[in-house]
BAMI-495182 format. One record per residue (C-alpha): residue in one letter; x, y, z. Coordinates in steps of 0.02 Angstrom, whole numbers, plus 50000, padded with zeros to 5 digits. Each point is the difference from the previous one (the first is absolute). Layout:
+---------+-------+-------+-------+
| residuo |    c1 |    c2 |    c3 |
+---------+-------+-------+-------+
|       A |     X |     Y |     Z |
...
+---------+-------+-------+-------+
END
This chain:
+---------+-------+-------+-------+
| residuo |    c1 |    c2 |    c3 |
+---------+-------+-------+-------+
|       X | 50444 | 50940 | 48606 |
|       X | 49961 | 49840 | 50013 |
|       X | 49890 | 49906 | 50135 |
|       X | 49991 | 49834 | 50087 |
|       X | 49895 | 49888 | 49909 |
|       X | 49934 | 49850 | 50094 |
|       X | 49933 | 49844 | 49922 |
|       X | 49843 | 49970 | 50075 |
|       X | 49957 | 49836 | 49919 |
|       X | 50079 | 49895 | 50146 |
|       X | 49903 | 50122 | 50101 |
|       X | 49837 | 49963 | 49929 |
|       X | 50027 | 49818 | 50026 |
|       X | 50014 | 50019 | 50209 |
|       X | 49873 | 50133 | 49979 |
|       X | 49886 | 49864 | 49927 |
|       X | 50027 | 49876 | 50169 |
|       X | 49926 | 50163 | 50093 |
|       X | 49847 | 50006 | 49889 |
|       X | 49987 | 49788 | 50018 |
|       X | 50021 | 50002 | 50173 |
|       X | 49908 | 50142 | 50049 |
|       X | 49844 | 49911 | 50034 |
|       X | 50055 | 49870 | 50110 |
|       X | 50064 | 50142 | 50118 |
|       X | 49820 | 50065 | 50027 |
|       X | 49923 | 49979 | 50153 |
|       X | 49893 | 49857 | 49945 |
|       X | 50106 | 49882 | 49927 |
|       X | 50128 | 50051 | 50158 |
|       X | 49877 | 49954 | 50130 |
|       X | 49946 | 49829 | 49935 |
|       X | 50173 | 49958 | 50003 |
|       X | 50071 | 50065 | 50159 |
|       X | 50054 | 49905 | 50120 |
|       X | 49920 | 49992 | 50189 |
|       X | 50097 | 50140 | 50102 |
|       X | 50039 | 50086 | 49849 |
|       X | 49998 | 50190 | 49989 |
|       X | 50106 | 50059 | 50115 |
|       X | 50114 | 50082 | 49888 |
|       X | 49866 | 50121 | 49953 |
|       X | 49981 | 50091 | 50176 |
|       X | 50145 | 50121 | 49969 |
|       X | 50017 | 50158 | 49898 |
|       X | 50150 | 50042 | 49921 |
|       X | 50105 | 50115 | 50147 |
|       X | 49879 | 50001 | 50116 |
|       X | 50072 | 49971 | 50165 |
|       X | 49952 | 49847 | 50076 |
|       X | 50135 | 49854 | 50060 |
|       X | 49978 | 49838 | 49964 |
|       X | 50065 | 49855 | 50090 |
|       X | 50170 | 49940 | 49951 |
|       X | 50050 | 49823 | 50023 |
|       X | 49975 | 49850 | 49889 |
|       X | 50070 | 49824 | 49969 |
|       X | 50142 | 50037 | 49860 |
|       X | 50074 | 49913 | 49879 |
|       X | 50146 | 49850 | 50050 |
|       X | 50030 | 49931 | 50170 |
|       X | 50137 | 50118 | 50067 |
|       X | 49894 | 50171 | 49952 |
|       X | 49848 | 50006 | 50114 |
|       X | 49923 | 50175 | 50002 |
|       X | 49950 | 50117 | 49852 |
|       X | 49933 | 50172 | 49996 |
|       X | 49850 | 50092 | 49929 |
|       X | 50007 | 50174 | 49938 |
|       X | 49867 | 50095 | 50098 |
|       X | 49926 | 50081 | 49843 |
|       X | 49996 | 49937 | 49830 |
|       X | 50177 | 50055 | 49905 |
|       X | 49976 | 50082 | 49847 |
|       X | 50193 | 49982 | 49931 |
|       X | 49993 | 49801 | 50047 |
|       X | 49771 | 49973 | 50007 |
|       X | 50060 | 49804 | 50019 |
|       X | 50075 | 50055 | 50168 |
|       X | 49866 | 49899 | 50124 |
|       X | 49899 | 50137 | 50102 |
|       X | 49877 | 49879 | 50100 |
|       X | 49972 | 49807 | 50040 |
|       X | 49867 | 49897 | 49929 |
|       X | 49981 | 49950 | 49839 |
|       X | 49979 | 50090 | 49840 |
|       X | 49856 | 49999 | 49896 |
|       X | 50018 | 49987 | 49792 |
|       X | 49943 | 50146 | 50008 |
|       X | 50129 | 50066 | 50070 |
|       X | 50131 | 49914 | 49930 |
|       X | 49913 | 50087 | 49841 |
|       X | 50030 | 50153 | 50093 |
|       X | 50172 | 49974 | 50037 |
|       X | 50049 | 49940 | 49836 |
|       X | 49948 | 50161 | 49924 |
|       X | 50079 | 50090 | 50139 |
|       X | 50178 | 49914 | 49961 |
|       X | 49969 | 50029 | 49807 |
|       X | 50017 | 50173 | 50054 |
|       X | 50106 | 50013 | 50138 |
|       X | 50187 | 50086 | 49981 |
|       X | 50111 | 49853 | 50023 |
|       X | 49915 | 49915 | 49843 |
|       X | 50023 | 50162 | 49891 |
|       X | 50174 | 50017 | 50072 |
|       X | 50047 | 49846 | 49970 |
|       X | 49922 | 50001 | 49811 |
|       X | 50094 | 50151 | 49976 |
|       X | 50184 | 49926 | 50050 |
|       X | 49978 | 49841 | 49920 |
|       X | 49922 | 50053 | 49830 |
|       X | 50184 | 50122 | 49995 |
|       X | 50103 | 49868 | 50039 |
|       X | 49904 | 49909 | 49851 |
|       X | 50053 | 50146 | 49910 |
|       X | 50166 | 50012 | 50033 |
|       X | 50003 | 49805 | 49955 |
|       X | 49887 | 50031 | 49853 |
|       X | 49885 | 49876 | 50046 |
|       X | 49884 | 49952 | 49887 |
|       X | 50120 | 50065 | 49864 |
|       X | 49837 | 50015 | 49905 |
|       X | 49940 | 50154 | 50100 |
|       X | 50130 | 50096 | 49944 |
|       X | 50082 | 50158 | 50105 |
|       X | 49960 | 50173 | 50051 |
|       X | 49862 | 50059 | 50117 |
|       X | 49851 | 49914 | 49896 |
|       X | 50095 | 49841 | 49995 |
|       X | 50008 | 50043 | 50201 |
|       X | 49835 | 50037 | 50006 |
|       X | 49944 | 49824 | 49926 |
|       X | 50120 | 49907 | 50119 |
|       X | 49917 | 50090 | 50151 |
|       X | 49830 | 49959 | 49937 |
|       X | 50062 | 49806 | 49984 |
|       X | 50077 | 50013 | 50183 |
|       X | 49797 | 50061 | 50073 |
|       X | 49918 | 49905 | 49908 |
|       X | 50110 | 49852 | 50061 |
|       X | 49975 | 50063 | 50172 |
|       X | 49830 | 50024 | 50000 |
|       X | 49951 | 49825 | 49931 |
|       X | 50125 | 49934 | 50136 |
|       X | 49896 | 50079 | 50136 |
|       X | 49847 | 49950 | 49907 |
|       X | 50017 | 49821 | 50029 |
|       X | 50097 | 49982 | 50153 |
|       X | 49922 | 50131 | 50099 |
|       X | 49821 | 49966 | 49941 |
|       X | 49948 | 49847 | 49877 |
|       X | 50110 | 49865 | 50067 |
|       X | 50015 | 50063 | 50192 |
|       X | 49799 | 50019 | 50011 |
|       X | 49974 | 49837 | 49913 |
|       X | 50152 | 49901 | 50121 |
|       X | 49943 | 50120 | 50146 |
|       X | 50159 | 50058 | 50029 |
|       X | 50066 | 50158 | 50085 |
|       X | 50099 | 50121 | 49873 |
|       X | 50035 | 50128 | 50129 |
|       X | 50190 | 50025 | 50083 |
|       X | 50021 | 49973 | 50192 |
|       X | 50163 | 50085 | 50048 |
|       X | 50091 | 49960 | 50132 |
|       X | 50030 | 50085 | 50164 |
|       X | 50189 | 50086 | 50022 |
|       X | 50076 | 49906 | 49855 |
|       X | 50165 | 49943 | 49990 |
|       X | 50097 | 50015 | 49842 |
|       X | 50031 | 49791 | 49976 |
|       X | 49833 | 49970 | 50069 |
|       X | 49921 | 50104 | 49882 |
|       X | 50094 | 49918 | 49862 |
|       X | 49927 | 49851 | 50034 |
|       X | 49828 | 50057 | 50030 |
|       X | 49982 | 50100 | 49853 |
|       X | 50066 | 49850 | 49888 |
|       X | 49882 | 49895 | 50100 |
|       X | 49845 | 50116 | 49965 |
|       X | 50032 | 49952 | 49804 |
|       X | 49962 | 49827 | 50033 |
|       X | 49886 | 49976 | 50136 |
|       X | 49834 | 50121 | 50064 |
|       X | 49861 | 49979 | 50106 |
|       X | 49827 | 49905 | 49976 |
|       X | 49864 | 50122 | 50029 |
|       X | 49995 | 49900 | 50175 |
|       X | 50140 | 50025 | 50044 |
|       X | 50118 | 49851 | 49959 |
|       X | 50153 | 50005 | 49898 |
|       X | 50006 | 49937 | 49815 |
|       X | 50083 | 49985 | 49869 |
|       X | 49991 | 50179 | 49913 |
|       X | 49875 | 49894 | 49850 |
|       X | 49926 | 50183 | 49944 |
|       X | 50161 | 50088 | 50001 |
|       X | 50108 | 49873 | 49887 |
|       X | 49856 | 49921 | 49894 |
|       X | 49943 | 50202 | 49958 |
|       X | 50173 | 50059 | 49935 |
|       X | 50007 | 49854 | 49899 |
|       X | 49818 | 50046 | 49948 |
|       X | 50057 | 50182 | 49974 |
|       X | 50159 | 49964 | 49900 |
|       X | 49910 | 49874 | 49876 |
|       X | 49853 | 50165 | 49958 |
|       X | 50141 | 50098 | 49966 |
|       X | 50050 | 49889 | 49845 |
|       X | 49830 | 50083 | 49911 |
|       X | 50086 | 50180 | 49994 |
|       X | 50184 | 49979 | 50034 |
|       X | 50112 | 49981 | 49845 |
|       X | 50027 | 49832 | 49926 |
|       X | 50184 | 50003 | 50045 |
|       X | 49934 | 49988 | 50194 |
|       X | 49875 | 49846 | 49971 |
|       X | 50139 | 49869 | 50032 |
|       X | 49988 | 49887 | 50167 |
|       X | 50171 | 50069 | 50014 |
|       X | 49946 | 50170 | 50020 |
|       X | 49848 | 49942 | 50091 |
|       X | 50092 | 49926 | 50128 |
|       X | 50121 | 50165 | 49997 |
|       X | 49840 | 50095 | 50048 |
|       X | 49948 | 49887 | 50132 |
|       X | 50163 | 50002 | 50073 |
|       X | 50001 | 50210 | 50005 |
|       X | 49817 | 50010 | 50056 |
|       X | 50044 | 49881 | 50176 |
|       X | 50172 | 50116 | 50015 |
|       X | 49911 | 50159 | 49999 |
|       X | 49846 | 49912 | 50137 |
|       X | 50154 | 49963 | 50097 |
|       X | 50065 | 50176 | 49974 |
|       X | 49862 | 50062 | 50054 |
|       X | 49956 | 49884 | 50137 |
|       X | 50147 | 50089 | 50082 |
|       X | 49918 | 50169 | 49988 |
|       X | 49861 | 49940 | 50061 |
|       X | 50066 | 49915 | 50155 |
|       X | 50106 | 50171 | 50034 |
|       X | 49872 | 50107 | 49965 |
|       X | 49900 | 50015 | 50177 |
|       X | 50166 | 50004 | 50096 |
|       X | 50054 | 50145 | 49874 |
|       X | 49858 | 50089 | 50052 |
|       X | 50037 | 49978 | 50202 |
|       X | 50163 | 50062 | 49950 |
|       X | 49956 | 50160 | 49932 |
|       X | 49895 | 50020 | 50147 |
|       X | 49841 | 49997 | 49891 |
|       X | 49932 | 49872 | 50115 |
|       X | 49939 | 50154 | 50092 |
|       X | 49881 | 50023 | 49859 |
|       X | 49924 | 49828 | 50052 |
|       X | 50036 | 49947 | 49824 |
|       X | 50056 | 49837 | 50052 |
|       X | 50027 | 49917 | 50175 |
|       X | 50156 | 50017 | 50097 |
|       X | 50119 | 49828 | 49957 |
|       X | 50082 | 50037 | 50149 |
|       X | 49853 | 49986 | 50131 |
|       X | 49975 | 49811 | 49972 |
|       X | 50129 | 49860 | 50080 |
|       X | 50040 | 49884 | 49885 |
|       X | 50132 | 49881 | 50041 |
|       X | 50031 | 49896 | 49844 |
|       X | 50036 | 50167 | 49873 |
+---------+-------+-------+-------+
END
């Protein structure tokens, strides 16, 4: 019988920006660089029933409110549980969280077989080893993605990585929110920007991954092809994301007190 082999030499590169990084999470470096009000991200534990407040300035002129999951989500952690901004420390914190979260090993999964069924990099080969390699280039891709989006570049441009979704979304409106949310995010006070971290760190993230992907995939061609599928699977799951609270009220989880109920707040511009 043979056994999935995976090719853990992409792996050991993301595992490497852990072991680089892992000092300027500690609480020393974190605190010197905090901003003032920061920490307030840090007050709730996972499922532990306490609602937050949920309303917020979102993104574009026509879309005014945006909700907060009560508790921090562990399927989307980018899901914004709490105002204020975030320390690097957390954004450490949440960058290891996302590293590990479903979606991104979901999504690894799906697109390293559709790689497969393309046979893409023809190098790798096919069968379940050649599978296992593609997966392996898909986290590692993924990880370095979150890596300097969620934590170098958004600490170091104090931006806000985290999702706000919006309140009883409508199908168009979340369209255009979720495509928005590629392109423009939140200072850590408050005010919309252009989404610096988020483009600059895929970019980042997809030039690494010329030191262990296959030779075949170092063109700016197939740099650019990257790019391109990275932003359409942030949009993909933007759309999750903004779902994902209502979803919840749906199922009449909200009972749990797992997230706030989008239907107890007026807003007239949704």
């Amino acid at each position: 019988m043979k056994f999935l082999r995976l090719d853990i030499r992409p792996l050991k590169w993301a595992s490497t920006w852990f072991l680089l990084v892992t000092y300027f999470g500690t609480p020393t470096f974190v605190s010197a660089q905090a901003p003032a009000g920061a920490g307030t991200n840090t007050t709730s534990a996972p499922d532990s029933p306490k609602p937050q407040g949920a309303s917020n300035p979102a993104i574009g002129s026509t879309t005014r409110f945006v909700g907060y999951m009560t508790n921090k989500s562990i399927i989307f952690p980018d899901i914004a549980y709490s105002e204020g901004p975030m320390t690097p420390g957390e954004k450490f914190r949440l960058f290891v969280n996302q590293s590990i979260s479903p979606p991104y090993i979901l999504a690894a999964g799906i697109s390293s077989a559709y790689d497969q069924a393309r046979d893409v990099p023809e190098s790798v080969g096919q069968g379940w080893n050649a599978y296992g390699t593609r997966f392996g280039y898909d986290i590692a891709r993924a990880s370095s993605n979150s890596f300097f989006s969620t934590f170098v570049l958004a600490s170091a441009l104090h931006q806000d990585p985290r999702f706000y979704p919006q309140s009883r979304p409508s199908f168009w409106g979340s369209l255009k929110y979720s495509a928005a949310r590629v392109f423009v995010t939140k200072t850590d006070s408050g005010r919309n920007t252009f989404n610096t971290s988020g483009i600059v760190g895929t970019l980042a993230s997809e030039a690494l991954a010329n030191v262990y992907l296959p030779t075949s995939e170092q063109t700016v061609g197939k740099n650019c092809e990257r790019v391109g599928t990275d932003l359409a699977w942030r949009f993909a799951a933007n759309m999750f994301k903004n779902y994902w609270p209502t979803v919840f009220h749906s199922l009449g989880l909200n009972r749990l007190k797992v997230i706030p109920d989008p239907g107890s707040v007026d807003h007239p511009n949704q």
